[in-house]
C-alpha positions, 0 to 999 in steps of 0.5 A: 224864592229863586227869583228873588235870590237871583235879582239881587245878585245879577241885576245892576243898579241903574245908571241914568239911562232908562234901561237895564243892561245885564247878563243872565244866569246860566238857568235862563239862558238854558232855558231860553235854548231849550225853547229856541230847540223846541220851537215850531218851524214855522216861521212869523209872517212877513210884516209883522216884525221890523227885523229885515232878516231871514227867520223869526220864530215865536216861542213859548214861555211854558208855566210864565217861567221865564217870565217869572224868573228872569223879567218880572223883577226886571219890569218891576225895577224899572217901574218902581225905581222911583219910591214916590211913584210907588207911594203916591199911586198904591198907597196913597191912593189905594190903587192895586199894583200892576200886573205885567204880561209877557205876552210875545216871545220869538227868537230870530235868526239874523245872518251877515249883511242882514239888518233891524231898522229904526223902530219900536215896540207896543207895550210898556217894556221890551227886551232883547238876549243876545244868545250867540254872537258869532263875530267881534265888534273890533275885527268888524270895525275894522272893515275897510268901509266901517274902519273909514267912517267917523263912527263905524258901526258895523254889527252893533246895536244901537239905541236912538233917543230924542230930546224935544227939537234937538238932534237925535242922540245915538247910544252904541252897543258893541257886540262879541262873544263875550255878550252872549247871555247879555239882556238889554231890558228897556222901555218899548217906546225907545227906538233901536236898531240892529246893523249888519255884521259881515265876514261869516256864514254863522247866525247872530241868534237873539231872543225879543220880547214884549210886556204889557200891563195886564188890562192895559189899553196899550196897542200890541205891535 
């Protein structure tokens, strides 16, 4: 089965973080682009994402194909990747396996000096693709007013983890060309962020999504 055949090769092992950090295959990617092309004009109302950007845009998943080929074994990975939990709830217990649902896919088109604050999503897992990144993170870090900074953080994206009453720890994700076809697969309660990038007239394009358990209780966001 192509999805199957395809997880195995690309999908790296998980290191202690609780994410997935990877880079799609040549077909999802032409994929998602066929729909970002296909994609109705009109635009997300205004509130309904964090995103302080210009365009957002929701596209269709024709056939759960994306879904199926790209971020079920993704969900899967991350939900089974302790044994016992597998055991314990569905064996032991006799309990049927969840059934995840894609159930919100958009696209956004995010320009220079444009930003996405801290925030989170609804769900049980989100993800982000980065789908064209017209700027490098070193020249951007290089900036006089990123280049001055302890941390310069010009264009990156940012994961925010707390730890009970401690202080809130910060994981980079610097961006270049290179991350283009890159996907970040990750719990929806973990916040992000998105810093602006300068220096350009070309869009940083991204494509987001939000998976729940079918059924689920879980508040859409």
């Amino acid at each position: 089965m192509y999805r199957i055949d395809l997880a195995r090769d690309w999908v790296k092992e998980l290191e202690p973080q609780p994410w997935v950090d990877t880079h799609l295959p040549k077909e999802p990617m032409q994929y998602l682009w066929d729909a970002i092309n296909n994609a109705p004009t009109e635009e997300i109302p205004k509130g309904l994402l964090a995103g302080n950007i210009s365009k957002s845009i929701f596209i269709e998943d024709k056939n759960n194909w994306f879904y199926k080929n790209a971020l079920q074994w993704l969900a899967e990975h991350l939900y089974y990747k302790n044994w016992g939990k597998y055991y314990e709830t569905h064996v032991a217990n006799i309990i049927p396996p969840p059934v995840f649902e894609l159930y919100e896919l958009w696209v956004n088109f995010q320009k220079q000096h444009e930003f996405n604050p801290p925030h989170h999503h609804g769900g049980l897992y989100s993800f982000v693709v980065f789908m064209k990144i017209p700027t490098h993170w070193k020249e951007q870090h290089e900036l006089p007013w990123s280049k001055k900074a302890g941390v310069p953080l010009a264009s990156n994206f940012q994961f925010l983890i707390g730890r009970n009453e401690g202080p809130v720890e910060t994981v980079e994700i610097a961006l270049s060309p290179e991350d283009e076809g890159r996907i970040l697969f990750f719990p929806a309660w973990l916040v992000h962020q998105v810093f602006p990038f300068y220096g350009t007239e070309k869009e940083r394009i991204t494509v987001s999504g939000n998976i729940l358990l079918q059924d689920s209780t879980q508040t859409k966001k």
